[in-house]
N, C-alpha and C positions, 0 to 999 in steps of 0.2 A: 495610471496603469491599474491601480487596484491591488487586491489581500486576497486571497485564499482564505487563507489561517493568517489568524494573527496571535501571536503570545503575549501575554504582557504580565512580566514579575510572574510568571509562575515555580510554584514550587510543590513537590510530591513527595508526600510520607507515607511508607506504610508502617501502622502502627507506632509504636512509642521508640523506632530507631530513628537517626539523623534522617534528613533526607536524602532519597533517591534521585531527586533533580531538584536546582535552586536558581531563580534567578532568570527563569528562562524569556526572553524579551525578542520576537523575531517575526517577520513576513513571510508568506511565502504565495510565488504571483500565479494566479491561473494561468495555467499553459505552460507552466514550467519543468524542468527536470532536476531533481534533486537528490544525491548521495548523502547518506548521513552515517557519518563514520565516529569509529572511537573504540578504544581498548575492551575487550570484553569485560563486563562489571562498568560499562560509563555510563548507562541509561538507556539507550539505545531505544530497546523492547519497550521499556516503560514510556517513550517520549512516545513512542508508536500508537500505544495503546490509551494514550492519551487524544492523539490525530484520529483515530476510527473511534472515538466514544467509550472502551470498552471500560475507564479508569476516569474519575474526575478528579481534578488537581486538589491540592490542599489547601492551597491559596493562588492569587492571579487572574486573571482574566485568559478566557478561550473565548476566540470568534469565528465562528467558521461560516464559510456563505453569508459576513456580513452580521450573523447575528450569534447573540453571546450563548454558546452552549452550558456554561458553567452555571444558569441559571434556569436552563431550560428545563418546566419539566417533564416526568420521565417517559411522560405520555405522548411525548410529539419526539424523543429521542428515534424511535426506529424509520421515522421517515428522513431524519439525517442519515443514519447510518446506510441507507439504501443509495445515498451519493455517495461513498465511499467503497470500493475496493478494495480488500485485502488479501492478501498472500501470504498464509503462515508458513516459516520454516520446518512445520513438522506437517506440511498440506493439510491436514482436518479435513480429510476426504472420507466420505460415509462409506464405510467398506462393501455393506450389501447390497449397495447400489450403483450400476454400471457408469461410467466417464460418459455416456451423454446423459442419466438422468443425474448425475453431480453437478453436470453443466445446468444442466434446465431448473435446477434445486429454486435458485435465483425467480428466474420468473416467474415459477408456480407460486412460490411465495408471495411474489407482488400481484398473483391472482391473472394472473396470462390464461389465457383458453388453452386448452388442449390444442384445438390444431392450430395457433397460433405461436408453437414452440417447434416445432420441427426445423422450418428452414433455420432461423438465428443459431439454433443450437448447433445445428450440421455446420451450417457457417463457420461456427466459432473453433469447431473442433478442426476443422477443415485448415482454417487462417493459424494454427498452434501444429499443425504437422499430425494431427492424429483420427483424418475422416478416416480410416480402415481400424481404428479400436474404440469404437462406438459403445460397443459393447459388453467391452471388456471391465470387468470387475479390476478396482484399485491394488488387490493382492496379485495380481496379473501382470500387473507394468512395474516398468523401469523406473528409477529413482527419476529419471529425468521426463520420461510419459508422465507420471504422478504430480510433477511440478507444473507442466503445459496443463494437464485437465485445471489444476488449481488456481491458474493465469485463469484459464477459459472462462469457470467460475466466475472468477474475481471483477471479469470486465463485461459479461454476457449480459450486463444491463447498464453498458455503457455508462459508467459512474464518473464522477468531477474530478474526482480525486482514487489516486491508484496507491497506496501505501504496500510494501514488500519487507519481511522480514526476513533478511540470509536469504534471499531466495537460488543463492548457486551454492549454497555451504552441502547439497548434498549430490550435485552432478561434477562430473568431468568439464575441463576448463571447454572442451569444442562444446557440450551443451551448456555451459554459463555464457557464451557466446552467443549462442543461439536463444537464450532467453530473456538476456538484455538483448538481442534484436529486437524480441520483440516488446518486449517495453518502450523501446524507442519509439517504434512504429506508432505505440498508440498515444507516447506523448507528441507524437505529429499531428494527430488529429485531434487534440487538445487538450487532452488528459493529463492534470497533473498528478507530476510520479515519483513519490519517495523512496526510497529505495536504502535501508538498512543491509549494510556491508563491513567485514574488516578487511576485504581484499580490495588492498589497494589497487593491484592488475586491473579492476575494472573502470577505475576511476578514470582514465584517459582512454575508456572507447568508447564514452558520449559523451562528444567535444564540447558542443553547449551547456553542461550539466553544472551545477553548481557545487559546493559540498559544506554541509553543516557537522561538524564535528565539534563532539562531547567527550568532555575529560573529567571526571569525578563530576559527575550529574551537572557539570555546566559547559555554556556555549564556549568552545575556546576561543570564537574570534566574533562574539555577538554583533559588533560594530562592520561587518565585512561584505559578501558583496551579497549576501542576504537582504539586506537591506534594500537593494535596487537589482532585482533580478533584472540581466540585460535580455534575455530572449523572451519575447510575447505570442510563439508560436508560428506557424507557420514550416 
């Protein structure tokens, strides 16, 4: 079947306190869907930002796509991170910039032509419920527009891996509905998708989903069905 990510014995300190995660030993399969739950203060953010690059562990091995990131250096880091997708809980949307050039941020960066960004972007914004606020500056929208342009963002360059921090911790439960839809959606078309939650309510409406949950910075059930994710997409 194959790894994603793999962990192995890792552990995260910042600075000269205990660690913030210990121990950490775990798979995770392409194509999969995954909740990663736990008490606020269990690690959560920190595991996260460990899966998108932003943090290197203290000790352990990281393997992403196969090859070890923990020793990679820092110079070929940004074209990992460009397989990855991310979703902050506080969006990181450039405020003086309109929800379709937030969206298009992404590929202008990877150096997209000009008229090469239009349709994708419309697309994307279109497929997230907001082709009529194109336009629209971030102070403008809804707590729940603000999260879709962030999705839009996150996936407009079609990444391996979709990582989400709380991302219904600031809409109404019919848009946390609506936003795991669309997570779903794109973990159908292969995308693996982490998804940082303490609401349990979401946990049984994506029935394939697996769930990795952290209790004082370690796996509580390391050995569990992490180990052999049963669904391989489709």
């Amino acid at each position: 079947m194959g790894t994603i990510v793999q962990f192995e014995n890792v552990g995260l300190r910042y600075g000269s306190d205990g660690e913030t995660l210990s121990d950490l030993s775990f798979a995770l399969a392409p194509g999969a869907f995954y909740f990663l739950t736990g008490a606020s203060g269990a690690g959560k953010t920190s595991l996260l930002k460990l899966l998108y690059l932003a943090q290197r562990p203290t000790r352990g091995t990281i393997r992403l796509f196969e090859q070890d990131v923990v020793m990679l250096p820092r110079d070929r880091l940004p074209g990992f991170r460009r397989r990855i997708g991310v979703v902050f809980q506080d969006f990181r949307l450039i405020p003086y910039l309109s929800a379709y050039d937030n969206v298009a941020l992404p590929l202008r960066v990877a150096g997209v032509e000009e008229r090469d960004l239009d349709a994708p972007v419309r697309e994307m914004l279109a497929w997230v419920g907001l082709a009529s606020r194109a336009e629209a500056r971030p102070a403008t929208l809804s707590g729940g527009e603000q999260q879709r342009v962030a999705i839009a963002r996150a996936v407009i360059a079609r990444p391996e891996i979709l990582v989400a921090d709380e991302p219904t911790g600031n809409v109404d439960p019919e848009m946390a509905a609506r936003l795991l839809h669309l997570f779903d959606a794109l973990n159908r078309l292969g995308t693996t998708i982490v998804v940082a939650t303490h609401d349990i309510h979401l946990l049984s409406r994506v029935a394939h989903a697996q769930m990795l949950r952290l209790d004082g910075g370690r796996l509580a059930d390391p050995t569990g069905a992490l180990r052999y994710p049963p669904r391989t997409g489709g």
